[in-house]
N, C-alpha and C positions, 0 to 999 in steps of 0.2 A: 462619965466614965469613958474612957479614951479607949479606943475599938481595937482590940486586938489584931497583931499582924497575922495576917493570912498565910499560913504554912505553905513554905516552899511545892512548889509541883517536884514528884521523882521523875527521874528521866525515862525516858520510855524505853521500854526493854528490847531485846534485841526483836523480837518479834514483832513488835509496834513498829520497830525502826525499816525491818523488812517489807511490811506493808506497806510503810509512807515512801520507801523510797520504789518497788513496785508501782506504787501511783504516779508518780511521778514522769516515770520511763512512759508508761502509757497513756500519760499526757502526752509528754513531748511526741510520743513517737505518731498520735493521732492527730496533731498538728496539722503536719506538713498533709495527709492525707487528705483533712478538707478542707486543706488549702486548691489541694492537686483537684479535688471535687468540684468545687468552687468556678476551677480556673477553666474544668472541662465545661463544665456545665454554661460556665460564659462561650466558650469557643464554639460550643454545638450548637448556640441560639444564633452562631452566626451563617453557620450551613442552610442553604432554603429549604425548604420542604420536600422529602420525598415523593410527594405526589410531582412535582413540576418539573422534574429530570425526565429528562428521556435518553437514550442510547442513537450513538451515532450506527446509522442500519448500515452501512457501506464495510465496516469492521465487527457489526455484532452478530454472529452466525448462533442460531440454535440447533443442536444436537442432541442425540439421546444418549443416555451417561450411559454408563457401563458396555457401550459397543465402539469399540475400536474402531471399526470400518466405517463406522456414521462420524467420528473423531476424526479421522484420516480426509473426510470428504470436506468437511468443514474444513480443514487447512486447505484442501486443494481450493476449496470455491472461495477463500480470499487471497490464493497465489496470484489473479490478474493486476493483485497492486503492486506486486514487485515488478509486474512490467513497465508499470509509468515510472516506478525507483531506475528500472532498466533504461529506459528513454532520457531521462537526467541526466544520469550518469553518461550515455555514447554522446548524446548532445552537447553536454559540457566538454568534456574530455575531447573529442573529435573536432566540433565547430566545423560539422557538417552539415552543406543545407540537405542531404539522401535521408537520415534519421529526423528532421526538422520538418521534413514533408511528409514524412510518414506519421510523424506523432501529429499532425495537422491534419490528417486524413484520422486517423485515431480519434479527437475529437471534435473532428464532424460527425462520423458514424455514431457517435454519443448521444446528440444531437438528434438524427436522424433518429435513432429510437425513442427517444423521449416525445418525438413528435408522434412517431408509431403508436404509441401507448397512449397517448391521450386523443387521437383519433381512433382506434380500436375500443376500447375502453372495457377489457377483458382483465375481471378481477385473478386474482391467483387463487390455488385451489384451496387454501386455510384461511381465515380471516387475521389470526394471529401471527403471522410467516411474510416476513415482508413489508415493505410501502410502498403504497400505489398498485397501480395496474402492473400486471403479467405478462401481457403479449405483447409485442416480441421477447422474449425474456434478453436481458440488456448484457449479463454475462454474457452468455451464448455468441450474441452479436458482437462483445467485445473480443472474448476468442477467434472466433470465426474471422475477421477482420485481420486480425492481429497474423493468424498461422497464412491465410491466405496471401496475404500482401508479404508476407516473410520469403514463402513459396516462389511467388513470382519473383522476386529480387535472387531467390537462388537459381532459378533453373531459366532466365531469360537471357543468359549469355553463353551460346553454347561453344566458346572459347574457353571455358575456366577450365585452368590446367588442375587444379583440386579436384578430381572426379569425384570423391566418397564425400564431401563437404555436404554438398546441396543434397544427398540422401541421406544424409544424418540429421543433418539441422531441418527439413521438413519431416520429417520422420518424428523426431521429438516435438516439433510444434503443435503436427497433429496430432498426437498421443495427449500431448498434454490442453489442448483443446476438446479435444471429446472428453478427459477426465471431469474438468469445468461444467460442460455442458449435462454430464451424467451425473455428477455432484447436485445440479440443483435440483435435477428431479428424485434423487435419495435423498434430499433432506427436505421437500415437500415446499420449497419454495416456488415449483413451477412445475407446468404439467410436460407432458409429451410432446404436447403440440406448440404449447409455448415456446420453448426449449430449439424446437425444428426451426421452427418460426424466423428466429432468432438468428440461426444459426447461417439460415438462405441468405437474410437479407444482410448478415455482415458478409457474407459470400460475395454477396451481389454489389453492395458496397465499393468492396476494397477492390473487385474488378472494372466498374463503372472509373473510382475516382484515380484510379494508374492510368487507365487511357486517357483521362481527360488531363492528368500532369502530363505524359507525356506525349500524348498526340495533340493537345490543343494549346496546352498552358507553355513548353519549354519549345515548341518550334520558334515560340515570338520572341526568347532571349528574355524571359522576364526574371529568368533566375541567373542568369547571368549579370546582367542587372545588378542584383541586387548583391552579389558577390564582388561587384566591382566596384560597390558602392563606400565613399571615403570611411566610413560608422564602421561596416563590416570590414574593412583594409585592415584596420587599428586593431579588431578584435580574430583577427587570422581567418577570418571565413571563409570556405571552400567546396565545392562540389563537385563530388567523386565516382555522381553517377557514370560519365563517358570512363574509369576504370573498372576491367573486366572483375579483379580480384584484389581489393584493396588491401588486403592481407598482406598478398605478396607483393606490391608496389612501396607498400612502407618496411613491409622486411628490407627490400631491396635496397629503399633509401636510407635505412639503418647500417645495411651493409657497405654501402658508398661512404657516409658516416666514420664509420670505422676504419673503413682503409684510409680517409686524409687525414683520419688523428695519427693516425698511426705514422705516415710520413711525415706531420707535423713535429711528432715526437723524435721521429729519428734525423 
């Protein structure tokens, strides 16, 4: 007996057809998801371990949240790096050896605390606050250095027809040098005496190494030298310490400038 045909299937009702095509969407649409999961999941076995990172200390400042004024210190105690952006910046632009010998005194005094410290060998007051030893505290020195040696260049010509210049710009140096130096000790990276410490011997420093440029190193013409050397010819290099007021030596040459464009023009 020959087997009866199997009755047609009905079609599935709208309801059936709403669930199948529901399924569907939420197929497709979980797809791409653990695709995206998948893809995370391979990129993140490509990052190393958290444990093996560490923070560069020269820009990682700790502070306490919710206090503005511990907030505030923390900006000031990583303002000495816009001083070396500041050193680039006159150095390039200028291609003078005055800023080229002072950024060279700049990191020698660098130098000279890193040797302080490891001869001292005076921890800082937190264990968690900092790397390496404390004393001399190295901001401090690098402030200190920095306003000092600024000081002297302002007020060692007492020819400068700028009278209120060199009481302004020491004036903000040392403002913002003692902020530095007060900054590390409110945010416990250094003590008191640290801090003083620091502060003497970028003192002592920037006064030591001025006398020895110019009472020992420039009577011999060694910078002349090298200003008149063919390298530095080609790249404009110049030395502008014998001008009282560079300011107004290039305004003026600005001004000269302009008066033979101007007959050029007419």
């Amino acid at each position: 007996m020959a087997p009866s045909a199997s009755p047609p299937m009905p079609p599935p009702s709208l309801r059936q057809r709403k669930v199948m095509g529901a399924s569907m969407f939420v197929a497709a649409a979980a797809a791409p998801t653990a695709a995206a999961t998948v893809a995370t999941t391979g990129a993140a076995s490509k990052f190393p371990p958290h444990h093996t990172l560490t923070s560069l200390s020269v820009t990682h400042v700790q502070f306490l949240q919710n206090d503005i004024v511990s907030k505030l210190m923390a900006y000031i105690t990583l303002s000495p790096l816009g001083i070396l952006c500041g050193y680039a910046a006159v150095i390039i632009t200028s291609r003078d050896l005055k800023p080229t010998i002072m950024f060279a005194g700049q990191i020698a005094n660098e130098v000279v605390n890193q040797v302080l410290k490891r001869l001292v060998k005076q921890a800082r007051p937190t264990e968690y606050l900092g790397d390496g030893y404390g004393m001399p505290s190295s901001h401090s020195q690098f402030m200190a250095y920095f306003a000092v040696y600024t000081m002297i260049l302002m007020y060692r010509s007492p020819s400068t027809p700028d009278f209120l210049m060199p009481h302004i710009v020491s004036t903000a140096v040392f403002v913002w040098a003692a902020l530095v130096v007060y900054s590390r000790v409110h945010l416990y990276y250094h003590t008191w005496q640290q801090v003083v410490a620091g502060t003497i011997a970028g003192a002592a420093f920037a006064l030591i190494y001025y006398f020895i440029i110019q009472n020992i190193l420039r009577p011999t013409g060694i910078f002349d030298k090298i200003v008149n050397h063919p390298w530095m010819k080609l790249l404009y290099v110049r030395d502008t310490d014998a001008i009282a007021d560079v300011a107004k030596y290039d305004w003026e040459m600005w001004q000269q400038f302009q008066k033979s464009s101007r007959v050029k023009t007419e």
